[in-house]
N, C-alpha and C positions, 0 to 999 in steps of 0.2 A: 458586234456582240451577237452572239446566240440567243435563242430563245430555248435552246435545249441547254438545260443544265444535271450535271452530272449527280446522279443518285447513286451516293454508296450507303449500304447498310453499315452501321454502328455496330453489329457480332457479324462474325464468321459462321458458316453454319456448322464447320469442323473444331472449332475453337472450344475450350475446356472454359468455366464459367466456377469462380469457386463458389464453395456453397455458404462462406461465411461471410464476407462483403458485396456478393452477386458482380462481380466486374469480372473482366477475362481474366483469367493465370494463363500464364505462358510455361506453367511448371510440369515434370510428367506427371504430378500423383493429383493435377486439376485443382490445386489448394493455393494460396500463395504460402512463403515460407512465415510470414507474418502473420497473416491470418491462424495456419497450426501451432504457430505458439502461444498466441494469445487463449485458443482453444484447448490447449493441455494446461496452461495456466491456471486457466477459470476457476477452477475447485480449490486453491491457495491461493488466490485474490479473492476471491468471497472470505475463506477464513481469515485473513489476514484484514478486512475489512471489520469482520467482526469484530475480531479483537480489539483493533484502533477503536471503535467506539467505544467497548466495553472499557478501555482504559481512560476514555475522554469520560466517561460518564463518574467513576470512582474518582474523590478526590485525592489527592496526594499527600501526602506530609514531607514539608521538605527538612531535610538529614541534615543539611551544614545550618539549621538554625536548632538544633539540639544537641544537646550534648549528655552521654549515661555518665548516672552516678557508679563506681567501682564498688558503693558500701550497700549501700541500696537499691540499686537499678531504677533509680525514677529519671526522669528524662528531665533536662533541665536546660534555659535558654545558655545556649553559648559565654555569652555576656558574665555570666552569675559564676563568681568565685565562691561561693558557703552554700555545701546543701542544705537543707531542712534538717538531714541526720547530724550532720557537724563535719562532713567530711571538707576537705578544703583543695581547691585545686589550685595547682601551681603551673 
């Protein structure tokens, strides 16, 4: 066994370095292709982000537990054959 042991450097000094996760790209334009889409991405994952919460925040009504009156338009549970008007569903 040696006492000299081998020292490589971890980067190249010619090696491209992307600028969005700092590790080597081996690509010509010095980016990985992963890292550039995530970075045109960005601006519709933020909205798209917004949005989801702003829908998580607004409650829902849910549509298959109502049912519109024809005579009246009052909203009424599924279940209920006689509106309040008289109208009768069949």
């Amino acid at each position: 066994m040696s006492g000299n042991k081998s020292t490589t450097s971890a980067t190249q000094a010619n090696g491209n370095v992307c600028p969005i996760c700092g590790k080597r790209a081996y690509s010509k334009g010095g980016i990985h292709p992963q890292c550039a889409v995530l970075q045109a991405d960005a601006a519709r994952t933020e909205e798209l982000k917004a949005q989801r919460k702003l829908d998580a925040e607004t409650p829902k009504e849910s549509s298959w537990s109502k049912k519109k009156c024809p005579k009246c338009s009052n909203e009424l549970h599924v279940r209920k054959k006689v509106c309040d008007c008289g109208h009768a569903f069949f």
